[in-house]
Structure formats: C-alpha cells, structure tokens
C-alpha positions as CSV (number, residue, x, y, z in Angstrom):
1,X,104.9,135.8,70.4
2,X,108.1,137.3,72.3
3,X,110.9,136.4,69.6
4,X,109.1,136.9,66.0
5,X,106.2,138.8,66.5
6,X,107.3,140.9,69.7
7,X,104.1,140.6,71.0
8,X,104.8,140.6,75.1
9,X,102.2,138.3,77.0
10,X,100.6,139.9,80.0
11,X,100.3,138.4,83.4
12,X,97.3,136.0,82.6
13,X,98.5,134.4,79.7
14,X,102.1,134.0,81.9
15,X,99.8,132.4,84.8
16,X,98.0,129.8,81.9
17,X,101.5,128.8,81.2
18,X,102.5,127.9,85.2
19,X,99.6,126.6,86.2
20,X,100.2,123.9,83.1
21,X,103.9,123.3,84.2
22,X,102.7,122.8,87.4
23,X,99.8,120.1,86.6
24,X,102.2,118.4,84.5
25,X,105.3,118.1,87.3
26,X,107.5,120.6,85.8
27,X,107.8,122.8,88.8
28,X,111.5,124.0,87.6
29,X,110.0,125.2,83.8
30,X,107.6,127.2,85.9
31,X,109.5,128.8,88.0
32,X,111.5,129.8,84.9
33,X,108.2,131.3,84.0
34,X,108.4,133.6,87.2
35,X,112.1,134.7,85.9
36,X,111.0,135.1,82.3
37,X,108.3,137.5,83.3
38,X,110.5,139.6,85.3
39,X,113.6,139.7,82.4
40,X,110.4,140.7,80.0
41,X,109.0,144.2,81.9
42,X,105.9,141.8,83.1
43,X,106.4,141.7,86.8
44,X,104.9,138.7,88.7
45,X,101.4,139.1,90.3
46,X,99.8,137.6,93.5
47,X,98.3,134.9,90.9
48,X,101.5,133.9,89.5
49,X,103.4,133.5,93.0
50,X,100.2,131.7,94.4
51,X,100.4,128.9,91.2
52,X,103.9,128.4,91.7
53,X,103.8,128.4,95.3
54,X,101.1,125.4,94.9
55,X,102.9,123.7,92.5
56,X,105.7,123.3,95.1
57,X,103.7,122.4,97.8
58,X,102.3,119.4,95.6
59,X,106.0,118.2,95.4
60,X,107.0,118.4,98.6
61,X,109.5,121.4,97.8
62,X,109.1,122.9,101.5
63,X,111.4,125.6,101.8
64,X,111.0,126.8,98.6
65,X,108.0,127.3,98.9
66,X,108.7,129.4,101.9
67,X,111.5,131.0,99.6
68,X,109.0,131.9,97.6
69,X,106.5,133.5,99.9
70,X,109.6,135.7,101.3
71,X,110.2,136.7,97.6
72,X,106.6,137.9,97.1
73,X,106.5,139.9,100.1
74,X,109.6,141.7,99.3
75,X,108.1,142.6,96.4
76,X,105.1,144.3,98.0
77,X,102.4,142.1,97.5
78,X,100.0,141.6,99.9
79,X,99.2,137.5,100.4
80,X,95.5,137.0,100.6
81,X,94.0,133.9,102.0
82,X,94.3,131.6,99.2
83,X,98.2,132.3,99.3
84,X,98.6,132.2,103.7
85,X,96.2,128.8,103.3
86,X,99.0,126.8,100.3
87,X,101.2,127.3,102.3
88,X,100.0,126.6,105.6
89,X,98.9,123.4,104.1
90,X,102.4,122.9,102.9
91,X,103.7,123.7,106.6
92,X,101.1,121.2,108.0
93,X,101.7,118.3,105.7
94,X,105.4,118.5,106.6
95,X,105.0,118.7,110.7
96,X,105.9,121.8,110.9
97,X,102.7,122.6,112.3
98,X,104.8,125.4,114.9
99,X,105.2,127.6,111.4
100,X,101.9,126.9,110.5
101,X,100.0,128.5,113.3
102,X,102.5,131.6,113.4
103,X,101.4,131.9,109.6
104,X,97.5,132.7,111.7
105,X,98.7,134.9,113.2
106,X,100.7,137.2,111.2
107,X,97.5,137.3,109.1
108,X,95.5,139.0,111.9
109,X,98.4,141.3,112.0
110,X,98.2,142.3,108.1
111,X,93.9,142.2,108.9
112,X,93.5,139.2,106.0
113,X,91.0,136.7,107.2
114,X,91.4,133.1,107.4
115,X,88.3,131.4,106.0
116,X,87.5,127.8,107.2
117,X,89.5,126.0,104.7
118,X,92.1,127.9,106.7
119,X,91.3,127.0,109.8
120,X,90.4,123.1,108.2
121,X,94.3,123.0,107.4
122,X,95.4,123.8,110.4
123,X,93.4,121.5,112.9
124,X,94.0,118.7,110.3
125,X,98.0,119.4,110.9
126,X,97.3,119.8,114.6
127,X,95.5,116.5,115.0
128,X,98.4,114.5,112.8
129,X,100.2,115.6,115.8
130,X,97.9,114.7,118.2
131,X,97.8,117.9,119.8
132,X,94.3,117.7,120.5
133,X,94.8,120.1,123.7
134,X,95.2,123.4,121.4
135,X,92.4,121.8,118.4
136,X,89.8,121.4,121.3
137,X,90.9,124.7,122.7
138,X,90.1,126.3,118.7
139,X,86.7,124.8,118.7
140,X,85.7,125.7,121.7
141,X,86.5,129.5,121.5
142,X,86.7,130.6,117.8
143,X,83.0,130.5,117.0
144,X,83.0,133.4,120.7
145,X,85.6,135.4,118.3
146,X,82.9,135.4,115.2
147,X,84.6,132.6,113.3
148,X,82.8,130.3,111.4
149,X,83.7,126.6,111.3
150,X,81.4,124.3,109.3
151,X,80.2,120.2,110.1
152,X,83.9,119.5,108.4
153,X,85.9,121.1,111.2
154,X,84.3,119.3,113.8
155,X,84.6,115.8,112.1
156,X,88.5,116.4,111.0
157,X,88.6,116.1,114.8
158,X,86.5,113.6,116.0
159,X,87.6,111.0,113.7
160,X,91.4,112.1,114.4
161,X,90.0,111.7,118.3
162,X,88.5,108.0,117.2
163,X,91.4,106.7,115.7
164,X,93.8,107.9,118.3
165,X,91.7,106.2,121.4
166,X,91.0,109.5,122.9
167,X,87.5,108.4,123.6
168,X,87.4,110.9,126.8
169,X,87.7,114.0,124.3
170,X,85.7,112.2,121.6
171,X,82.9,112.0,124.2
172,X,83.3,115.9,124.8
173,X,83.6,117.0,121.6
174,X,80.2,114.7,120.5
175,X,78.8,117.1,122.6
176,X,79.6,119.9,121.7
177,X,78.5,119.3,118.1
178,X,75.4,118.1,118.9
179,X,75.2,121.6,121.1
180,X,75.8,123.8,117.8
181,X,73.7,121.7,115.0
182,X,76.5,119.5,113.7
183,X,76.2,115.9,113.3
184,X,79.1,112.9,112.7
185,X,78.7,111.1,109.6
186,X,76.9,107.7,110.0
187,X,79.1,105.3,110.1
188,X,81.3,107.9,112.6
189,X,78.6,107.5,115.2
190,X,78.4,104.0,115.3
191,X,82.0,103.5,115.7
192,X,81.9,106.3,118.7
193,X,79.4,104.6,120.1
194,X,80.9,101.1,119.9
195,X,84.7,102.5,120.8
196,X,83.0,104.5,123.9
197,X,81.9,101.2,125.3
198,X,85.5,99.8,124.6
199,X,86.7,101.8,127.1
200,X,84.7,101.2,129.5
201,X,82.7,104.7,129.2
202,X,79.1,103.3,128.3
203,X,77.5,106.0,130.6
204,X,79.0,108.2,127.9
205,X,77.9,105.7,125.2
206,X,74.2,105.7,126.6
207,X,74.3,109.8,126.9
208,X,75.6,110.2,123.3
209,X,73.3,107.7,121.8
210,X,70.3,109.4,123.6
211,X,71.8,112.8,122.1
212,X,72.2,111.4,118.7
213,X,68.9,109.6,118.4
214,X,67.1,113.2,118.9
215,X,68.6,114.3,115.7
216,X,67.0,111.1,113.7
217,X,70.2,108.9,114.6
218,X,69.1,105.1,114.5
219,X,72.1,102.9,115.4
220,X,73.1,100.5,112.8
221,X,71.8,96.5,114.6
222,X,75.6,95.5,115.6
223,X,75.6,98.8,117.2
224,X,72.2,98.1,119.2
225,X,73.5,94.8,120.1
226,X,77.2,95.9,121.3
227,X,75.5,98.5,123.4
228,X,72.9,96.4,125.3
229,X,75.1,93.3,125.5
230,X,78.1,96.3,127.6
231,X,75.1,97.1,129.5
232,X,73.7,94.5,130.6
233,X,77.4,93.2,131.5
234,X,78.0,96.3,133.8
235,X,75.1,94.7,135.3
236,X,72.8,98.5,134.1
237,X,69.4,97.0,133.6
238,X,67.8,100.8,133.8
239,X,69.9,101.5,130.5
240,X,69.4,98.2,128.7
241,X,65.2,98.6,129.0
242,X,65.5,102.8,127.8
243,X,67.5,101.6,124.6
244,X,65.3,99.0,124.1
245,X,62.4,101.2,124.6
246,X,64.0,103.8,122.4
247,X,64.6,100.8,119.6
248,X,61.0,99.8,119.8
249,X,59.9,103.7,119.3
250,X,62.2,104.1,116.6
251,X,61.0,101.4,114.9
252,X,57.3,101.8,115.2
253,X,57.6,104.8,114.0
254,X,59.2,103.7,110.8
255,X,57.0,101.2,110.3
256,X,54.4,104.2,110.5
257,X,56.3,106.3,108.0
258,X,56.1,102.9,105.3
259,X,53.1,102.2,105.9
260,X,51.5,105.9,105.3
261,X,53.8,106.3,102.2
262,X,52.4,102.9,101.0
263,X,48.6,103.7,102.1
C-alpha cells in the first residue's frame, strides 16, 4: 500500500493491524505500528494507544504500559474509561493497587466516569490484598454517590471474604446484599453458611439462612445437616426446631409445586 502503490492507511486499518500483533504475542511489532503511524503523517488515535496499551497489560509489560499512557496524554488525548479501566487492571494485577486507586481519582478530576467494570477491577485488586477495610468502605457508600455496582461487585467480595476466613465481614456484607436485591451464587451460600458455623457464629449462620431462604434459598442437605447438628451442639434447641420447621415448609411446598405441575 505505502511502498508501491502510495496508498497511506488511515487510523483504522493501522488499529486492525495492532490489535492482530497483539492477539498473536507480538507486542514489539505493534508498537512499531504506533512509530510507523507517526513517521507516515497518520498520528495515533485513542484506539490505537488503548490496543497497544492492552496488549502490554496481557504480557505483564507494567511500566510500559504506564509509558505509554504518559505518551498519550502528552499528545492531547483525552483517556476515556476503556483506556483508565486497561490500565488499572494492569496496576491491580501487579499489586500496585496504591496507583490503581489514584488512577479513580484523577478521572473524577478530568469528569470521565468509571463504569462498574471499573469499579469491578479495582475491588478485585483491593481484595488480592486483603484490604477489605477500604472495599467494604466502597460498597457501602458509592451507591449514596449515584454509582451503580451490579450482583458481580458484591460477590468479587464475598468470596474474597470466604476464602480469607473473614467470616465477621462476610456475615455483614450478606447483609447488605440481601438489603439491596443481590443474591450469592448457590453454591456461595452454602459455603457461608457452613464456614459461619466454623467459627463459631451460628447466630449469624441462623440469621443469614433465614435472610436467604426469603429470597427462594433452600440449603443444599449437607448444609441442613451441618447447621442443625452446630445447633443442637451449642445446646440452641429454639433454632434447631425453626430450621426444621422452615425445611418441612420448604419442602411441602415443593412437593405442592410437582404435584400441580403434574396434575
């Protein structure tokens, strides 16, 4: 095109060209793009850096990527969400959560909105550090600031609360999404359940099975057993007849349901 024909490609058909670097590994031939573009009267656009920049995220090239982002401002290109969110998840996956955050907030400065992939990132990279202080903090008071968070930011954190022990913040946060319409995925609430009695919280257990079982939550039968057999060892007869009551409801009900599909 360039060489025999002189036919100059224009920014797209530059971007189709390091976005298939990238895919393929070959971060350095695409970043030769960039310089090609530039030597050729086609200066870079916010699509071009963003491809790049993503490509050396997916490597593990940190401060390049950085680099990059540096370079692309200087340039006077605005980053949009897409661009602040690559490389936030860059900063995130490489503990340098500190960067990360100060990322947020230089987008409120420049007014670009973080969208809950955003947000996602970061209290992903939070929880791999087990600050769970500052992610509880964020779920408790961004929805008050008009930010939505979907069922995906609240279960990032519970199961990083799960498999961390922090059963105490587990229990809170359970409550909270059960507050504001989101529910733990199956499996998740069976393993609360079981890991709240674990430690010795099966008031909390009892509470959040009662909570869960109002949205259509039926415990899976090693689940129903672990929880009477805790409760009837801390000697809490009052709890062991309401889950059995709630058991026998629950499945008379069903029953019910089979039987009028069946009728």
């Amino acid at each position: 095109m360039v060489g025999k024909d002189q036919i100059l490609p224009d920014a797209l058909t530059y971007n189709l060209l390091i976005n298939g670097f990238c895919r393929e590994g070959k971060v350095d031939r695409a970043r030769k793009i960039i310089e090609f573009m530039k030597n050729n009267g086609c200066s870079p656009n916010l699509f071009n850096y963003s491809a790049l920049m993503n490509g050396l995220c997916k490597e593990g090239s940190w401060e390049e990527a950085k680099q990059l982002f540096v370079e692309m401002k200087s340039t006077g290109l605005k980053p949009d969400t897409i661009v602040y969110t690559t490389l936030m998840n860059c900063l995130c996956r490489a503990s340098r959560i500190d960067e990360a955050m100060s990322l947020l907030k230089e987008m409120k400065e420049n007014k670009c909105e973080a969208d809950v992939v955003t947000l996602n990132v970061l209290l992903g990279g939070l929880c791999r550090e087990s600050r769970f202080h500052e992610v509880l903090q964020m779920l408790e008071k961004l929805p008050y600031e008009g930010v939505y968070l979907n069922k995906a930011s609240y279960r990032i954190v519970l199961n990083a609360l799960c498999q961390k022990d922090e059963m105490e913040k587990a229990a809170k946060l359970l409550g909270l999404m059960l507050d504001r319409g989101f529910f733990p995925h199956y499996a998740t609430s069976n393993e609360v359940l079981i890991q709240l009695c674990k430690a010795g919280m099966v008031d909390d257990a009892v509470t959040a099975l009662f909570g869960l079982a109002e949205t259509g939550f039926k415990p899976e039968p090693h689940c129903w057993e672990f929880l009477i057999e805790m409760n009837c060892r801390d000697r809490k007869l009052l709890h062991v007849f309401e889950l059995l009551d709630e058991l026998v409801i629950k499945e008379c009900t069903h029953n019910l349901h089979v039987g009028a599909t069946f009728a």
